[in-house]
C-alpha positions, -999 to 999 in steps of 0.1 A, spaced: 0 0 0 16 34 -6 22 60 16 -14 81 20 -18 117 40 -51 136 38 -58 167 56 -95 172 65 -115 203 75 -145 204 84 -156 239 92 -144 272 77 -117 295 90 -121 333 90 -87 348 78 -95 381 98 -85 360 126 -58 343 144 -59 302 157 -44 282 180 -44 246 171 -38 221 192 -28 189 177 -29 153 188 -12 130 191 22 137 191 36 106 178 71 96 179 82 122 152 48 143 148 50 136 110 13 146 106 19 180 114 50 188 102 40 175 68 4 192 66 12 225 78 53 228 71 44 216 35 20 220 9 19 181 1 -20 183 16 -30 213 1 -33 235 33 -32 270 15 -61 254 -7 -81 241 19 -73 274 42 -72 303 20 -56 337 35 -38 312 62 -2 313 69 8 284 98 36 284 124 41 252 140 60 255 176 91 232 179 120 229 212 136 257 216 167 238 216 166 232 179 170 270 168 205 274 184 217 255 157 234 279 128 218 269 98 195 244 110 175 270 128 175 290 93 163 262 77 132 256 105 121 293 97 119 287 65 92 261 70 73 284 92 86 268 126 91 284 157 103 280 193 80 271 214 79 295 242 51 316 252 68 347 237 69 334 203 36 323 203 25 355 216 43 371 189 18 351 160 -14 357 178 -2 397 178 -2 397 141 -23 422 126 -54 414 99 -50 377 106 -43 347 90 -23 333 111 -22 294 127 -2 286 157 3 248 160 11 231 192 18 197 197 4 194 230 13 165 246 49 174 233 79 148 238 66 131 268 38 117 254 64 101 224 72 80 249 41 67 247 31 66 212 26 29 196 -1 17 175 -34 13 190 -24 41 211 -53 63 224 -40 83 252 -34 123 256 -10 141 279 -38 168 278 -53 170 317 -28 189 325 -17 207 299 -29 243 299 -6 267 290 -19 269 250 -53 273 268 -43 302 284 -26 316 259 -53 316 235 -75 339 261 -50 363 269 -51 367 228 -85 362 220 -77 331 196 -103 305 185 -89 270 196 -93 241 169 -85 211 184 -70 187 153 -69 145 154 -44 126 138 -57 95 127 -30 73 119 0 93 135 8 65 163 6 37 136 41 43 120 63 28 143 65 3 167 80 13 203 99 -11 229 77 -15 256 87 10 284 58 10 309 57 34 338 82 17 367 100 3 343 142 10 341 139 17 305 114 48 312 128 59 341 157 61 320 139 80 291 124 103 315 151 113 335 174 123 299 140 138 291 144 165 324 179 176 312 180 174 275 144 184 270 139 162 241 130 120 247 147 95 228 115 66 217 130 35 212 113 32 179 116 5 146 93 -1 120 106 -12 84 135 -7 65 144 3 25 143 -31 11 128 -52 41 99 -51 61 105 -67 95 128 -40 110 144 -6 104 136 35 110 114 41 79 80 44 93 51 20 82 31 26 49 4 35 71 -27 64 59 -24 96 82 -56 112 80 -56 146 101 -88 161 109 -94 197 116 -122 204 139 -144 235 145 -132 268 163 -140 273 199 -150 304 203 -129 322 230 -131 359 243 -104 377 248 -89 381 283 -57 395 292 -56 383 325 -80 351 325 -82 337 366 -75 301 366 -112 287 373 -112 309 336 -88 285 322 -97 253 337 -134 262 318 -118 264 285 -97 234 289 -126 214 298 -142 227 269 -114 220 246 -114 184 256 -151 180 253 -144 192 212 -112 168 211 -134 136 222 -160 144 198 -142 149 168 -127 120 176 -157 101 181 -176 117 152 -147 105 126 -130 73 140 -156 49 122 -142 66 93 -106 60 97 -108 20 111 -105 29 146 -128 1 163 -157 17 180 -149 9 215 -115 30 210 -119 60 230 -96 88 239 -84 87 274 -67 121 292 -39 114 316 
């Protein structure tokens, strides 16, 4: 089967205005995203006329000379609130910020048949979207945690303990991952053949609130998840995710 990636909307985006998306999952390499809104290989200037995306990445990555060059030219930036405040200032809209919410923890726990968020507690891009006024879209990656396998690394274990604890100082995690290789199938670093289908849900309204109180926050964020399970719900019969699959927050 050959390599399929579809990007889905299903309401319209007003280009007078400025998003957050948060995206899910992350996966091991978040190759969803950074193909459908780094690239035009889905189309997103068609589907999302007047849009221009900025997906966040480590900070880490854009001390590198060149390589950081190389990340803006493909829209990225660091992912501090700063930068992100930076996109959601933009005047006359049209602009996307994309957040991988879960981020590299939750790699750690990306395999296939995967259905679990690093969400519950994850609030800052809520927050962030009030202070700015920004509509929040949650997005679903169907297919994102299919592409590789992972060595089993359950919580306790020595293996995550160890992942976690390079995690703390080097800020990125290092996945154990293996999937197929250039003229084999059994074992390598190419991901799967696998379809990524990624969905782009409706806009949450949100009013803007420079200093939103935390009760504020926790509102929105429940809100937010509410719109992630549904999408999810409303499409997975689509995508061959069985029907008692459901999203689980953690």
């Amino acid at each position: 089967m050959a390599f399929v990636l579809q990007l889905v909307k299903t309401a319209e985006l007003d280009p007078e205005k400025n998003y957050v998306f948060g995206f899910h999952p992350h996966g091991v390499l978040v190759a969803g995203a950074f193909i459908n809104f780094s690239t035009e290989a889905s189309g997103f200037s068609k589907l999302f006329p007047g849009m221009t995306p900025h997906m966040m990445m480590l900070s880490l990555w854009f001390k590198a000379p060149f390589f950081r060059d190389y990340l803006m030219s493909g829209g990225f930036i660091p992912s501090d609130k700063e930068a992100g405040a930076y996109v959601l200032k933009k005047p006359g809209g049209g602009n996307v910020l994309i957040i991988a919410v879960g981020g590299a923890q939750e790699a750690l726990d990306a395999r296939p048949g995967a259905f679990t968020l690093l969400l519950a507690n994850r609030k800052g891009f809520v927050r962030l979207a009030l202070e700015h006024g920004a509509p929040l879209v949650p997005v679903f990656s169907f297919g994102e945690n299919e592409l590789f396998d992972q060595v089993e690394n359950p919580k306790g274990s020595w293996l995550r303990w160890t992942q976690e604890l390079l995690q703390k100082f080097m800020k990125v995690s290092l996945p154990l991952f293996h999937a197929r290789g250039v003229f084999q199938y059994s074992f390598g670093l190419l991901p799967y053949r696998r379809p990524i289908y990624t969905v782009v849900g409706k806009p949450i309204h949100v009013e803007k609130n420079k200093n939103p109180s935390q009760d504020e926050v926790d509102e929105l964020h429940g809100t937010y998840m509410e719109e992630l399970s549904k999408l999810f719900e409303e499409h997975k019969s689509t995508y061959h995710v069985p029907e008692d699959k459901h999203l689980s927050f953690i």
